[in-house]
N, CA and C atoms as an extended XYZ file, in Angstrom:
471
Properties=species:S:1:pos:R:3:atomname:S:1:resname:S:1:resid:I:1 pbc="F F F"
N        37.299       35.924       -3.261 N   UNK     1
C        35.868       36.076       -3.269 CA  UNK     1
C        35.268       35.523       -4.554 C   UNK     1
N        36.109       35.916       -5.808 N   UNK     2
C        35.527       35.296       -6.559 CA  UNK     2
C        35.544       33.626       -7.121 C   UNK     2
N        36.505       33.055       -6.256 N   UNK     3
C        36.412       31.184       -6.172 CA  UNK     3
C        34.968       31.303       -5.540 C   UNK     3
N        34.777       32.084       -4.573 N   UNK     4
C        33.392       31.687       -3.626 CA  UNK     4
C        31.984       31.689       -4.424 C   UNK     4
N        32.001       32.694       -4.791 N   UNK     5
C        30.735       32.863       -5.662 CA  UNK     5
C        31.126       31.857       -7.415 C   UNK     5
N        31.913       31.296       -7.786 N   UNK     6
C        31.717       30.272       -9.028 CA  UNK     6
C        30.808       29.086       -8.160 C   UNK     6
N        31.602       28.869       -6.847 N   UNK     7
C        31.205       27.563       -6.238 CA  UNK     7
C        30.072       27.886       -5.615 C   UNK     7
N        29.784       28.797       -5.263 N   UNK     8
C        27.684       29.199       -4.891 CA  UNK     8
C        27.099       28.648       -6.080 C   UNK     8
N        27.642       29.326       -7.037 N   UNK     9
C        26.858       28.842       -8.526 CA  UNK     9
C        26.794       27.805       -9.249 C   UNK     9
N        28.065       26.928       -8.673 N   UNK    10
C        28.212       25.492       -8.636 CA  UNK    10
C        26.901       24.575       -7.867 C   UNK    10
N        27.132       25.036       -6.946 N   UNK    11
C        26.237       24.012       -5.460 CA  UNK    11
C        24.769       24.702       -6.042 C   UNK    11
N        24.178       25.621       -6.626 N   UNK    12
C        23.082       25.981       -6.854 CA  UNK    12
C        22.265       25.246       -7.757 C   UNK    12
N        23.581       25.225       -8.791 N   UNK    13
C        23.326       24.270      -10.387 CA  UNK    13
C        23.676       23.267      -10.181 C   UNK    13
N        24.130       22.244       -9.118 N   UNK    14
C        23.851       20.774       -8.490 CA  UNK    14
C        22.910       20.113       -7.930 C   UNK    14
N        22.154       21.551       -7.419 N   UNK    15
C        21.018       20.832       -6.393 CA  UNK    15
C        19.878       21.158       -7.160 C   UNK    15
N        19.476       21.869       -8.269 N   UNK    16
C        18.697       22.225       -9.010 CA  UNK    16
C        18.543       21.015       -9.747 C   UNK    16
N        19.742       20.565      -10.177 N   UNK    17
C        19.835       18.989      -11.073 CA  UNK    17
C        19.508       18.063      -10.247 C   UNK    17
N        20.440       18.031       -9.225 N   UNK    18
C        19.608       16.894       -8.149 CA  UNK    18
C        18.030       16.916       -7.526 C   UNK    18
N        17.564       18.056       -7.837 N   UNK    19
C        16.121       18.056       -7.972 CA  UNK    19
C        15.142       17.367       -8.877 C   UNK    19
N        15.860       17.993       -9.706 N   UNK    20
C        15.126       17.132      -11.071 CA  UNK    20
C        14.878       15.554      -11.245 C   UNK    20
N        16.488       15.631      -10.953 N   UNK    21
C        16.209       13.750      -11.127 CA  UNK    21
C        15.943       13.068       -9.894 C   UNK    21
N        15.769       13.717       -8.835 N   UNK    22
C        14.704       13.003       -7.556 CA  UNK    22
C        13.226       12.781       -8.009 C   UNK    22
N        12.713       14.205       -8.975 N   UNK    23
C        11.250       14.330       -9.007 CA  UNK    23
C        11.188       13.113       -9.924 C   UNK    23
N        11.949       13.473      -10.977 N   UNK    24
C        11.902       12.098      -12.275 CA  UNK    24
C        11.919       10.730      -11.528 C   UNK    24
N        12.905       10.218      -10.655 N   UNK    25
C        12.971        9.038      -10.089 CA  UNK    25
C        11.742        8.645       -9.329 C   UNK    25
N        11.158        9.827       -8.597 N   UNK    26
C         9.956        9.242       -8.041 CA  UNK    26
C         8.737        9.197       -8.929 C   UNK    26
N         9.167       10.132      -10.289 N   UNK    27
C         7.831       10.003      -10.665 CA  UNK    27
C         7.791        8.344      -11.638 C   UNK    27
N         9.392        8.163      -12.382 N   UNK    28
C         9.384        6.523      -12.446 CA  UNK    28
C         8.475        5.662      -11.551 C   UNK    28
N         9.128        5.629       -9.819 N   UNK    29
C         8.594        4.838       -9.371 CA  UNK    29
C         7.035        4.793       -9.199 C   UNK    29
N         6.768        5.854       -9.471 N   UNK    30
C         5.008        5.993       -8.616 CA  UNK    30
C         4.180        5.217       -9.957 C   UNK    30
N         4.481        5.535      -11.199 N   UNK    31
C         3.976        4.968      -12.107 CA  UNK    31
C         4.331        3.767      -12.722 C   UNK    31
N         3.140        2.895      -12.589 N   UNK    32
C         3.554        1.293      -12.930 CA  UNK    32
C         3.277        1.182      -14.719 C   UNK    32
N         4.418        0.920      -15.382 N   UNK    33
C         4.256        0.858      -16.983 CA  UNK    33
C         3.711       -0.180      -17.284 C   UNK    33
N         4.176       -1.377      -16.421 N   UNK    34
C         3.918       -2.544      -16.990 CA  UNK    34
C         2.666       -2.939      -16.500 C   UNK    34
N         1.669       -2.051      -15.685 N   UNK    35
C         0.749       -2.575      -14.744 CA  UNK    35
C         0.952       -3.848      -14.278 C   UNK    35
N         2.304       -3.845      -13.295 N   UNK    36
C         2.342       -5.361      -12.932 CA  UNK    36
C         1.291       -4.853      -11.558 C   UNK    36
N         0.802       -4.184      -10.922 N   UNK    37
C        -0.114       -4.127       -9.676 CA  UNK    37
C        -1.235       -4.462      -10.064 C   UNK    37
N        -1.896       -4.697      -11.906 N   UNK    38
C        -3.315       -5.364      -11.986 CA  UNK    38
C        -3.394       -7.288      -12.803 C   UNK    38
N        -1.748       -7.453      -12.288 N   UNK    39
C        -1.371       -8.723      -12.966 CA  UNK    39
C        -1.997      -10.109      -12.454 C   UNK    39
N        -2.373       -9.765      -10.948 N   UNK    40
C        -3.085      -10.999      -10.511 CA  UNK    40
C        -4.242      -10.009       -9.181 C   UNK    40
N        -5.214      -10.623       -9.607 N   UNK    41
C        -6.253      -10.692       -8.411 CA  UNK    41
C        -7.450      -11.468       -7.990 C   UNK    41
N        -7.059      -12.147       -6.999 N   UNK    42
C        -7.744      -13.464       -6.552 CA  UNK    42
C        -9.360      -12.893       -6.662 C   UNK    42
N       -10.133      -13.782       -7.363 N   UNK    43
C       -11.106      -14.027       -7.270 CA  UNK    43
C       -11.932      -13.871       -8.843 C   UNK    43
N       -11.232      -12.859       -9.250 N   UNK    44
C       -11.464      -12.492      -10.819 CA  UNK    44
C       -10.994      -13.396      -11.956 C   UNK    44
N       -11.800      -13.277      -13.027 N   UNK    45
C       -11.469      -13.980      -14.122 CA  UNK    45
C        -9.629      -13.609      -15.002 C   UNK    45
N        -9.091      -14.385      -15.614 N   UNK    46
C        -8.027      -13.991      -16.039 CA  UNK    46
C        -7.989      -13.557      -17.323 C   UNK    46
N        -7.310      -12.875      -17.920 N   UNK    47
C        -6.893      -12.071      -19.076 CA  UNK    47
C        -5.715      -13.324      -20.010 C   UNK    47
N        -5.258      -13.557      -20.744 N   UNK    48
C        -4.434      -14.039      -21.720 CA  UNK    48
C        -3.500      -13.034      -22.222 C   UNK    48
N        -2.218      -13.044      -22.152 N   UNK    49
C        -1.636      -12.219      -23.110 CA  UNK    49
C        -1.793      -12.302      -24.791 C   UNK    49
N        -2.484      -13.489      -25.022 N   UNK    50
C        -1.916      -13.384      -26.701 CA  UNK    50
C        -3.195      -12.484      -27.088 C   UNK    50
N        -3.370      -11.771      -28.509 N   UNK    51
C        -4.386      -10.758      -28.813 CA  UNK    51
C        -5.651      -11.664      -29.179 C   UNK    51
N        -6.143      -12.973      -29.288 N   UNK    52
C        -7.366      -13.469      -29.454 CA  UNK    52
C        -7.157      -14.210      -27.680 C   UNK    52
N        -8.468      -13.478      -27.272 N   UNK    53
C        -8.917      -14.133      -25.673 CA  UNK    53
C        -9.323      -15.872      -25.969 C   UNK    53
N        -8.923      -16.450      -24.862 N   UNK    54
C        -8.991      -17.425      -24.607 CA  UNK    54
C       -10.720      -17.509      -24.338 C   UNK    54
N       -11.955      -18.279      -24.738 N   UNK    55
C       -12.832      -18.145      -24.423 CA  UNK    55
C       -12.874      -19.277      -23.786 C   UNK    55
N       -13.577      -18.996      -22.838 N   UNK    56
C       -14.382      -20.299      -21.312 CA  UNK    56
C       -15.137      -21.469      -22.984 C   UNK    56
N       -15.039      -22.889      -22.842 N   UNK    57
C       -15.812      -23.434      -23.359 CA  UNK    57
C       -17.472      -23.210      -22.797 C   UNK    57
N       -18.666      -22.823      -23.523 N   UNK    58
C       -19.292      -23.597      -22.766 CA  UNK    58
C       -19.966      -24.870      -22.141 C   UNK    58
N       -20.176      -24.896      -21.055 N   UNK    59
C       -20.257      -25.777      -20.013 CA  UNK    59
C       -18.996      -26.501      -19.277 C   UNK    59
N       -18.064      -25.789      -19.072 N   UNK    60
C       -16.727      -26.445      -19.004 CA  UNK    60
C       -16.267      -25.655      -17.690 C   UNK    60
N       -16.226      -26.628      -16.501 N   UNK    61
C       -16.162      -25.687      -14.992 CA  UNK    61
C       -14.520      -24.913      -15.331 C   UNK    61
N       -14.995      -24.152      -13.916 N   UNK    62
C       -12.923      -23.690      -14.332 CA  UNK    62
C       -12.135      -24.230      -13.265 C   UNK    62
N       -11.306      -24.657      -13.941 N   UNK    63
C       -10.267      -25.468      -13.358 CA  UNK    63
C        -9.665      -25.211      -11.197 C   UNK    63
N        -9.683      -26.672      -10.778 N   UNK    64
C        -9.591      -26.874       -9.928 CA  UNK    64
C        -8.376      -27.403       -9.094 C   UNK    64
N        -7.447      -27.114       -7.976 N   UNK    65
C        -6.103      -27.663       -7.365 CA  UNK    65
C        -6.282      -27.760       -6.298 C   UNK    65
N        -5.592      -29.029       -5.610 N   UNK    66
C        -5.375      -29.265       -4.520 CA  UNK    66
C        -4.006      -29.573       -4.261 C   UNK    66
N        -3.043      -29.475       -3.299 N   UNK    67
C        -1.929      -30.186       -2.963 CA  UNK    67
C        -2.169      -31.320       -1.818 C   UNK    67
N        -0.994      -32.259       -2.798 N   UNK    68
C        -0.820      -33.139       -1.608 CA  UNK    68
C         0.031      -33.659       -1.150 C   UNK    68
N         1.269      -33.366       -0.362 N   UNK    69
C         2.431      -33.645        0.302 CA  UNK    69
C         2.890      -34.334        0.919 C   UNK    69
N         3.859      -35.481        0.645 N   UNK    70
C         4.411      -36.524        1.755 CA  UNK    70
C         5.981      -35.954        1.996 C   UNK    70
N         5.927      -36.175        3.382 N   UNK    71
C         7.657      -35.450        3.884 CA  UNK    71
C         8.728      -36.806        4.060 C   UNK    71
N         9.437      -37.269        3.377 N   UNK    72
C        10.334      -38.472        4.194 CA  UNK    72
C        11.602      -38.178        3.751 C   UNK    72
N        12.345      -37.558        5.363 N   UNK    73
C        13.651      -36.937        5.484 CA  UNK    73
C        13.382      -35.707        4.905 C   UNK    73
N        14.591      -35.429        4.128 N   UNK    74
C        14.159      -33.988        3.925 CA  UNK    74
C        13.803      -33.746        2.230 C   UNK    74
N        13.051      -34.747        2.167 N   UNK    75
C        12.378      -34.863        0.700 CA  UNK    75
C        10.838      -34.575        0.528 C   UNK    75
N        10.540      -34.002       -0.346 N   UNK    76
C         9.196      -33.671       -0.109 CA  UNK    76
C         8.378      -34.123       -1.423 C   UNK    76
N         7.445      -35.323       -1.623 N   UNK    77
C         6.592      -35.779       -2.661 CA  UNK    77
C         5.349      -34.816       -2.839 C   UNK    77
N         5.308      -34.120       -4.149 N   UNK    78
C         3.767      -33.069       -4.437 CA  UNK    78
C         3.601      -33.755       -5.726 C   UNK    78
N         2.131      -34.114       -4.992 N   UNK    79
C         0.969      -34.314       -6.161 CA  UNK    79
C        -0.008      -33.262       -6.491 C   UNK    79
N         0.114      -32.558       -7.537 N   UNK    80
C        -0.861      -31.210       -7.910 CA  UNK    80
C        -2.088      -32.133       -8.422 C   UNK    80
N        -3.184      -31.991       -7.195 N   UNK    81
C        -3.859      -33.077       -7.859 CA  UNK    81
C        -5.622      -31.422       -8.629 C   UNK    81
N        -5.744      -31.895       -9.190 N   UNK    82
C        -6.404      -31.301      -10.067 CA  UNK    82
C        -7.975      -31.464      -11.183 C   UNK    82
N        -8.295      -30.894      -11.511 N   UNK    83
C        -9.736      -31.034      -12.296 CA  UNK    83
C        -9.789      -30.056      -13.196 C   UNK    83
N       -10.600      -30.673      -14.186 N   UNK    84
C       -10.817      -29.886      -15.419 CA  UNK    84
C        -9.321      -29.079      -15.825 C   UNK    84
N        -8.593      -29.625      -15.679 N   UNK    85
C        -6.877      -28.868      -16.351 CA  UNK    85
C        -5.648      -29.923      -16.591 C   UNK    85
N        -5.487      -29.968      -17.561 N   UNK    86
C        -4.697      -30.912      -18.059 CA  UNK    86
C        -3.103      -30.430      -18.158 C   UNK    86
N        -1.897      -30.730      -17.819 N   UNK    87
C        -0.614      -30.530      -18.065 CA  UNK    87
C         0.112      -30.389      -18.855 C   UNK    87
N         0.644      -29.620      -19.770 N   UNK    88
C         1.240      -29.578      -20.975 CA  UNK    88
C         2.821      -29.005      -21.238 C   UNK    88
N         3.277      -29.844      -21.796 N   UNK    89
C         5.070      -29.500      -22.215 CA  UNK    89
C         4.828      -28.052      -22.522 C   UNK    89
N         6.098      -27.352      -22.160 N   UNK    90
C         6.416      -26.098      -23.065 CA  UNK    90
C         6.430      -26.249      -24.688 C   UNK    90
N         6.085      -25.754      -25.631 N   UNK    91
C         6.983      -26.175      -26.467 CA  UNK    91
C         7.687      -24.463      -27.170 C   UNK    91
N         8.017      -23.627      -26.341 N   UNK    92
C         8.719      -22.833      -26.669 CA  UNK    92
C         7.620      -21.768      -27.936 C   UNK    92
N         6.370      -21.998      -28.189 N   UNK    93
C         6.032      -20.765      -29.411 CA  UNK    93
C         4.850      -19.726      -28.631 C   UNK    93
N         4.897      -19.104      -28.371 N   UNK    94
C         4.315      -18.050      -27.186 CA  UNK    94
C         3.413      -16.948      -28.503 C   UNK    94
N         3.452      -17.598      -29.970 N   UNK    95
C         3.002      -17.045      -30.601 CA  UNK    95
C         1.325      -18.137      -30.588 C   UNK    95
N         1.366      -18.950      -30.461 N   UNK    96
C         0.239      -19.873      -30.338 CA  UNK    96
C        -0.581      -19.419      -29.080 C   UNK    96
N        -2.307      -19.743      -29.443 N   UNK    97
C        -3.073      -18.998      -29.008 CA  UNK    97
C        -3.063      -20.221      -27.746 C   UNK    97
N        -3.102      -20.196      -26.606 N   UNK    98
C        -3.325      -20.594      -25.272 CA  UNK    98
C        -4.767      -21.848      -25.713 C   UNK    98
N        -4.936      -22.731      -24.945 N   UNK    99
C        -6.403      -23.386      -24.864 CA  UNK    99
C        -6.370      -23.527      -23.140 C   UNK    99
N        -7.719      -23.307      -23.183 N   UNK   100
C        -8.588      -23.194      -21.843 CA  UNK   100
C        -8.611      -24.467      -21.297 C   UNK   100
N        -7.825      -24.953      -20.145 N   UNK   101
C        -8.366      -25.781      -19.135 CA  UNK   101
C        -6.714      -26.962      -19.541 C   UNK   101
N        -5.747      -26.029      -20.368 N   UNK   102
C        -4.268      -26.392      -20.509 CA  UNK   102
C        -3.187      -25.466      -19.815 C   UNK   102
N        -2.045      -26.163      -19.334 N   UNK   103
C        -0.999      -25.556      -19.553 CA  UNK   103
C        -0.110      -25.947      -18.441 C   UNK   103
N         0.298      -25.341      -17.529 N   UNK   104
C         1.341      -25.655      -16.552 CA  UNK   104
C         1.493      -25.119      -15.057 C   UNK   104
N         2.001      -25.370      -14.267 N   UNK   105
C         1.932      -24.317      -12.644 CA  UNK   105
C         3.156      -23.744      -12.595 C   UNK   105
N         3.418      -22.559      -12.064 N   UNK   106
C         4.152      -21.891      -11.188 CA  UNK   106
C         4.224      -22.525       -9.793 C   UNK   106
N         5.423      -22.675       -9.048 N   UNK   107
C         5.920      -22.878       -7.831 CA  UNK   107
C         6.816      -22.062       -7.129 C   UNK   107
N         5.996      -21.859       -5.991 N   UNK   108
C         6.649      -20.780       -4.827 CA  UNK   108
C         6.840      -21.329       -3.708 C   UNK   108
N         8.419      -21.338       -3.219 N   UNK   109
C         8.667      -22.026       -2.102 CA  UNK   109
C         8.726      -21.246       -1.203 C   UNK   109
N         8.378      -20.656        0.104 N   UNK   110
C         8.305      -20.210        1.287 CA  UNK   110
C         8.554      -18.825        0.378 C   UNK   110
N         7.849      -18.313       -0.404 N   UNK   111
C         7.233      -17.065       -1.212 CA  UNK   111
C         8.194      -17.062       -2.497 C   UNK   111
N         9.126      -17.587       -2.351 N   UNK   112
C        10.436      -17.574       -3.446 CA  UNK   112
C        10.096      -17.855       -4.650 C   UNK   112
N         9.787      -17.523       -5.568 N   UNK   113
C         9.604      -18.248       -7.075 CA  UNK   113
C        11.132      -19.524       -7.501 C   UNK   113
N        10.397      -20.995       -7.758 N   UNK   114
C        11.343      -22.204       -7.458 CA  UNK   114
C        11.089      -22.419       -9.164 C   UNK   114
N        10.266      -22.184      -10.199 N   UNK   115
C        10.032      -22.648      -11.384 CA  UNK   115
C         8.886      -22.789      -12.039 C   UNK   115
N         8.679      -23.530      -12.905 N   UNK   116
C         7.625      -24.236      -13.407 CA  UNK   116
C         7.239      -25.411      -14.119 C   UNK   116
N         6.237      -26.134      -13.411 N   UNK   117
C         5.961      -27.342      -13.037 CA  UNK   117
C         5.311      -27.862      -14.327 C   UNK   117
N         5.614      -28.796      -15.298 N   UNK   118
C         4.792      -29.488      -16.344 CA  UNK   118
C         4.106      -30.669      -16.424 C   UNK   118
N         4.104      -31.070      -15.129 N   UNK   119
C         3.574      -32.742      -14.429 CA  UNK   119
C         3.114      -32.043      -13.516 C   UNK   119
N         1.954      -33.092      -13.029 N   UNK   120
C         1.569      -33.276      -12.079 CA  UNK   120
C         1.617      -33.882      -10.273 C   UNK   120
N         3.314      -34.564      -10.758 N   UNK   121
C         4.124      -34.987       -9.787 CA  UNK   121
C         5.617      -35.044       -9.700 C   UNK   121
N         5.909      -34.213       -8.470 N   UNK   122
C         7.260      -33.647       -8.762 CA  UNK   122
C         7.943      -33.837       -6.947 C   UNK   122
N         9.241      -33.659       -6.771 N   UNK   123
C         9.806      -33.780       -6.049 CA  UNK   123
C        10.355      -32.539       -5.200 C   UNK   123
N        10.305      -32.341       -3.881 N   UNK   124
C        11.494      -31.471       -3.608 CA  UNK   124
C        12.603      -31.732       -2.725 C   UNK   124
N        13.588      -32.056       -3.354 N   UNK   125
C        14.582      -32.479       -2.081 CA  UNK   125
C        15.516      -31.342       -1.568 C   UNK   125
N        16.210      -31.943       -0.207 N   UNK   126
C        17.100      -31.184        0.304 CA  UNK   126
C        16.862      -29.890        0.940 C   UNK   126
N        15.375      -30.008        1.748 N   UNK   127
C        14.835      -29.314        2.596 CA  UNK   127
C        15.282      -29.341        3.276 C   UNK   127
N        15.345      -27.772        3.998 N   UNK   128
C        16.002      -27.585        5.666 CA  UNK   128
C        14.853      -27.826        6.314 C   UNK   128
N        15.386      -28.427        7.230 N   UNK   129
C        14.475      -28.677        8.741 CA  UNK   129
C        13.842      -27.387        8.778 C   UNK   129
N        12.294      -27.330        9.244 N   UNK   130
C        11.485      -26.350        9.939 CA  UNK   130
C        10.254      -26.910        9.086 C   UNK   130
N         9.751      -25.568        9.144 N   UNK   131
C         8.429      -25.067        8.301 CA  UNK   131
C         8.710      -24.785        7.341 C   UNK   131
N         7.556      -24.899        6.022 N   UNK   132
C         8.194      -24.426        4.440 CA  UNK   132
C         6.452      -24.480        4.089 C   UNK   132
N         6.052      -23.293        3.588 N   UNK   133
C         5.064      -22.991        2.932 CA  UNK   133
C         5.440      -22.980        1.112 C   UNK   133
N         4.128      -24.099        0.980 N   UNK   134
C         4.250      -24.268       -0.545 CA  UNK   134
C         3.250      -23.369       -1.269 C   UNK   134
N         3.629      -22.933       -2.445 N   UNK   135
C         2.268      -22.401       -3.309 CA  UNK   135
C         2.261      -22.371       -4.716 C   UNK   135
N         1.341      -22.913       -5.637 N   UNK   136
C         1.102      -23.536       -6.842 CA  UNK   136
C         0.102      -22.891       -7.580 C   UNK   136
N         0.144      -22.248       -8.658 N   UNK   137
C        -0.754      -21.584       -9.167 CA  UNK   137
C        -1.175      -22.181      -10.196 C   UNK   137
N        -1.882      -22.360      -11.575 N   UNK   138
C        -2.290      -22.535      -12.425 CA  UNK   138
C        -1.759      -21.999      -13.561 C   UNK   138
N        -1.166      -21.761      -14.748 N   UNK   139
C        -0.900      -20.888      -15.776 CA  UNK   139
C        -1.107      -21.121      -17.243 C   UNK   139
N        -1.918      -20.463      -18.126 N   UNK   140
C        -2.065      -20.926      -19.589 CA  UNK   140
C        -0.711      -21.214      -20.341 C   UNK   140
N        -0.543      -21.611      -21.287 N   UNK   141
C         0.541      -21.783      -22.007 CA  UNK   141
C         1.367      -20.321      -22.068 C   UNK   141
N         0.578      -19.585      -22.110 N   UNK   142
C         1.400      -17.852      -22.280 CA  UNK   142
C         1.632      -17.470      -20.756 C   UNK   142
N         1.766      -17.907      -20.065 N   UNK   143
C         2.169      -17.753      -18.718 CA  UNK   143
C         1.200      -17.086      -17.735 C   UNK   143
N        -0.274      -17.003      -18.154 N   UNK   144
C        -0.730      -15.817      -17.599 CA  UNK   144
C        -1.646      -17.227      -16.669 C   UNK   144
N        -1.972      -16.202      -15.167 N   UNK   145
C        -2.446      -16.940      -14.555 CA  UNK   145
C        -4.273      -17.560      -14.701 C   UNK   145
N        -4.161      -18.769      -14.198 N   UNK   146
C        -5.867      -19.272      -14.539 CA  UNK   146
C        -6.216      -18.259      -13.155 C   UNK   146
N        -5.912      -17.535      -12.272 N   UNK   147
C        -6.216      -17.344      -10.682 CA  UNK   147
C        -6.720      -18.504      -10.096 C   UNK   147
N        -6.299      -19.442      -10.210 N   UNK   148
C        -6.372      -20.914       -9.763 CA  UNK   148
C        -5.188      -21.127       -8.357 C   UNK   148
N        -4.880      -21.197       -7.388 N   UNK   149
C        -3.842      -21.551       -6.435 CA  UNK   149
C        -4.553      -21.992       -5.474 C   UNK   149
N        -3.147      -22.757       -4.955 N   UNK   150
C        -3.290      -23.806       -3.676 CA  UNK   150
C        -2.071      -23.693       -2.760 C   UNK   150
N        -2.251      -23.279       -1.341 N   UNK   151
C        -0.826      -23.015       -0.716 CA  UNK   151
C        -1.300      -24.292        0.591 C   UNK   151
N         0.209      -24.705        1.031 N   UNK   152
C        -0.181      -25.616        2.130 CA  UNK   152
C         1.299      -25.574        2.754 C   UNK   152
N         1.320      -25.302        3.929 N   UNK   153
C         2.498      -25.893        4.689 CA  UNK   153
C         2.642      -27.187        5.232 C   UNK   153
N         3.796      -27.411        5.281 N   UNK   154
C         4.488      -28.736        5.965 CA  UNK   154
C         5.335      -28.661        6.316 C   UNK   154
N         5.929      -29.310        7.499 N   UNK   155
C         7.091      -29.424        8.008 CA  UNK   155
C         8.207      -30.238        8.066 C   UNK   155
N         9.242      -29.814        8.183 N   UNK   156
C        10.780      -31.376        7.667 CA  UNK   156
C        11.056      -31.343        8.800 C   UNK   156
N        11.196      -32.418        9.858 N   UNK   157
C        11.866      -33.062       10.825 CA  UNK   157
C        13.675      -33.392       10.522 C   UNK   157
C-alpha cells in the first residue's frame, strides 16, 4: 500500500508540472515578442529598423514594381522593372542609415522565400513543369520592407 500512495504522489507532482509548462508554452506562443504579426501590412507606410527614420524626400513619389517574365524551357527571364527605386549591392554594414527610394527585393517562389535580388534582371532556371507563382517585394538596405510588391504567375510547359 505504501508503493501505491508514493506513486499517487508521484503522478500528482507530474501533472501539476505538466500543467505548468503547458500554461507557460501556450502563454510563449500566444505572445508575439518580436511583433513579427505587425512586420508587414499592405497598404501602410513602412517603418526602418535603424533608430534615425528614413524620411520620404519631399516631392519624391514612392517607389513603383512591375514584373516581367519570359518562360523558354524551363528557364524563366525576370525583369523587376521599376520607378523611383534604384538597386543597390549589399555592402554588409546594417549600421548605416538606409536612403529612401534604395536598396534591394526579396523573392518568393510559389510562397517559398528563394533570396535576395540586387539587379534588376535575374534568372530562374530548372523549373518544374506546371504553374509557379512569383512574388517580389521592395526592401531598404536594412531589410525592412518599402510595402512595395508585385506577384504574377506563369507557367513552364
Amino acid at each position: 500500500m505504501k508503493v501505491f500512495i508514493i506513486s499517487m504522489r508521484n503522478l500528482i507532482l507530474g501533472g501539476i508540472v505538466f500543467l505548468i509548462v503547458l500554461v507557460a508554452g501556450i502563454m510563449l506562443l500566444v505572445k508575439d515578442p518580436l511583433n513579427v504579426s505587425d512586420s508587414y501590412r499592405p497598404g501602410g507606410e513602412s517603418v526602418p529598423a535603424s533608430a534615425a527614420p528614413v524620411n520620404k524626400p519631399v516631392g519624391t513619389e514612392k517607389p513603383s514594381l512591375n514584373l516581367d517574365i519570359q518562360v523558354d524551357g524551363t528557364t524563366a527571364e525576370v525583369s523587376l522593372l521599376t520607378q523611383n527605386f534604384e538597386f543597390v549591392e549589399e555592402n554588409g554594414d546594417m549600421s548605416l542609415d538606409p536612403v529612401y527610394g534604395e536598396g534591394h527585393a526579396h523573392l518568393y517562389l510559389n510562397g517559398e522565400a528563394k533570396g535576395m535580388i540586387y539587379q534588376p534582371e535575374f534568372l530562374l532556371k530548372k523549373l518544374p513543369k506546371g504553374e509557379h507563382e512569383l512574388r517580389v517585394e521592395l526592401n531598404y538596405s536594412n531589410h525592412l520592407p518599402y510595402k512595395v510588391e508585385a506577384v504574377k504567375k506563369f507557367v513552364v510547359k
